[in-house]
C-alpha positions in Angstrom: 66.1 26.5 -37.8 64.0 29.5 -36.2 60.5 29.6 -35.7 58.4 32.4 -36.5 56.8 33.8 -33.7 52.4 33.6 -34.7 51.7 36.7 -32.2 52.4 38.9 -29.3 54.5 36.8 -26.4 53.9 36.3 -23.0 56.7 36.1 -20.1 56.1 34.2 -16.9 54.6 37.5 -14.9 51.5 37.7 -17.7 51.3 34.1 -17.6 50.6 33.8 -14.0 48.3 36.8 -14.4 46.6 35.0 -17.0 46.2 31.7 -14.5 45.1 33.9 -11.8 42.1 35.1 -13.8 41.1 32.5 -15.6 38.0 32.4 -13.4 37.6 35.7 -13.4 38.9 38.9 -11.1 38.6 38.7 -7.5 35.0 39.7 -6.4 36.2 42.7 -3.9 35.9 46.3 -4.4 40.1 46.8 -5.5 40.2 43.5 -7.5 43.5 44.5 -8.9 45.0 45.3 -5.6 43.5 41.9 -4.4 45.5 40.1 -7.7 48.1 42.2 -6.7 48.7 40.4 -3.1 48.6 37.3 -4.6 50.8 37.3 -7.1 53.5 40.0 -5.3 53.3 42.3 -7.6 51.7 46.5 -7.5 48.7 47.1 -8.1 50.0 49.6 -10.8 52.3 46.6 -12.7 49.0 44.8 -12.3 46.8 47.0 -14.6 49.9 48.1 -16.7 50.1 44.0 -17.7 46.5 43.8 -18.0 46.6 47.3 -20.4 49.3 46.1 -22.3 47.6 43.0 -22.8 44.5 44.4 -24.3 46.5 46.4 -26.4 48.7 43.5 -27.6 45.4 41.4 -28.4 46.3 38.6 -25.8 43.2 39.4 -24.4 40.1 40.8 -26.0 38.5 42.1 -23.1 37.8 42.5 -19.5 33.8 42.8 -18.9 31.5 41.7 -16.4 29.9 38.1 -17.3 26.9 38.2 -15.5 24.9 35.0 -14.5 21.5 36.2 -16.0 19.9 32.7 -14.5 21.0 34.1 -10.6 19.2 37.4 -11.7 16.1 36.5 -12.2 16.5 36.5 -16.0 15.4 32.7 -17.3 14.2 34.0 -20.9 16.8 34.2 -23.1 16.4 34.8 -26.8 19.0 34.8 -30.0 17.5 37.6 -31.9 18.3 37.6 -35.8 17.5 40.2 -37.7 18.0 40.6 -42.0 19.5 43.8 -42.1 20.4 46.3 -45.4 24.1 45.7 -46.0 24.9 49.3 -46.3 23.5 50.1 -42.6 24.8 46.9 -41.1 27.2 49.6 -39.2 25.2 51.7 -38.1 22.0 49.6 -37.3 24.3 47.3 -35.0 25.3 50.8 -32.8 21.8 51.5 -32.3 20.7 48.0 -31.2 23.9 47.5 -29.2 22.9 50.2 -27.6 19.7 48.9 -26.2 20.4 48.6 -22.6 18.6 45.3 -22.9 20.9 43.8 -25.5 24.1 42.2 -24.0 25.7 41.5 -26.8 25.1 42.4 -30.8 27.4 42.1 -33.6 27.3 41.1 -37.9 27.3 37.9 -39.0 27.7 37.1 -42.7 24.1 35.5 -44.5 24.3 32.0 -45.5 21.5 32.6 -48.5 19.1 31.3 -49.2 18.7 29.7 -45.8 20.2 32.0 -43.5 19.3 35.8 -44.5 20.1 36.9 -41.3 23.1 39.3 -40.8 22.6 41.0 -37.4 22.5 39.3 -34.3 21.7 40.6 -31.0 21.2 38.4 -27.4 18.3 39.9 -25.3 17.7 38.5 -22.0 14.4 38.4 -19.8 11.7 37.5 -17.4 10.0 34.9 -20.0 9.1 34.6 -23.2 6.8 37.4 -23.4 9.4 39.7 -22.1 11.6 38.6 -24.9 9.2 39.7 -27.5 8.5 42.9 -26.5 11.9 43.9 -26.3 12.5 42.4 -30.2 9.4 44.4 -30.9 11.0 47.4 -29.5 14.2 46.6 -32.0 12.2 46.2 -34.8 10.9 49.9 -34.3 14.8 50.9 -33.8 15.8 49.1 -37.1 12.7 50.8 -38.9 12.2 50.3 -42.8 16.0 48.4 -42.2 14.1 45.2 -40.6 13.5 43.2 -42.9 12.4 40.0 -41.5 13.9 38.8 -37.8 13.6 35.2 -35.6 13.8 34.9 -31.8 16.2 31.9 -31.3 15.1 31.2 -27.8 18.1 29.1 -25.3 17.2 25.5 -24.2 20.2 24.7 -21.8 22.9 27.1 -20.3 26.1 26.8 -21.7 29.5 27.6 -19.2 30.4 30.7 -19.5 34.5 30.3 -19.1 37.7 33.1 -19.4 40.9 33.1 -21.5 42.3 29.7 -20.9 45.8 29.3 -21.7 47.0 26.2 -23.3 50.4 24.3 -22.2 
């Protein structure tokens, strides 16, 4: 009896690329090259596996994970926003593209408790920080916000990479 394969597959090279970043890339200005040495492979085979994995879905991204805490940015605040249905699109370009928003992206509405459908992390200072910059997405969103909540953070959670399980 054969199994059906539930995705893209992996050989040994992408799984010990995969291990080797799991914390993250080498802090260095050629991180690749740097992975490269380790693992005795070219830098080029390096980013080739990396490309191909991206474009395979194994991995969803590589992006910088910033410790906001180390940066001098202790405020941190969940905003949610209630936003038209039809705009959801276009609403969540212009708010992701807040260079004070990290991260921003749809979520469905849990009515009538949850009428919040856009969600977007903003990160400062304090508290007071924090509400000016959802003040300033409120004037972005326009006549589209209809009602928002600052969810503030109370603890820091790890921030981990792709973990691969045995």
């Amino acid at each position: 009896m054969s199994q059906k394969a539930t995705g893209p597959m992996i050989d040994d090279t992408d799984r010990r690329l995969i291990n080797a970043t799991e914390e993250g890339l080498p802090l260095c200005p050629k991180p690749y090259h740097a992975l490269a040495g380790e693992l005795d492979l070219s830098a080029d085979e390096v980013m080739d596996r990396m490309r191909a994995m991206l474009d395979n879905g194994i991995i969803r991204r590589i992006a910088a994970v910033p410790n906001h805490y180390k940066l001098g940015y202790t405020a941190n605040g969940m905003s949610v926003w209630d936003v038209p249905d039809a705009v959801i699109s276009l609403a969540g370009a212009k708010v992701g593209a807040l260079d004070f928003v990290s991260h921003c992206y749809h979520r469905p509405r849990h009515m009538p408790e949850w009428p919040f459908n856009l969600f977007a992390m903003v990160h400062g200072h304090d508290r007071n920080e924090i509400e000016e910059k959802v003040e300033t997405i409120s004037e972005v969103l326009g006549p589209w916000d209809g009602g928002h909540r600052v969810l503030y953070s109370t603890r820091i959670l790890k921030k981990t990479g792709f973990r691969l399980v045995a």
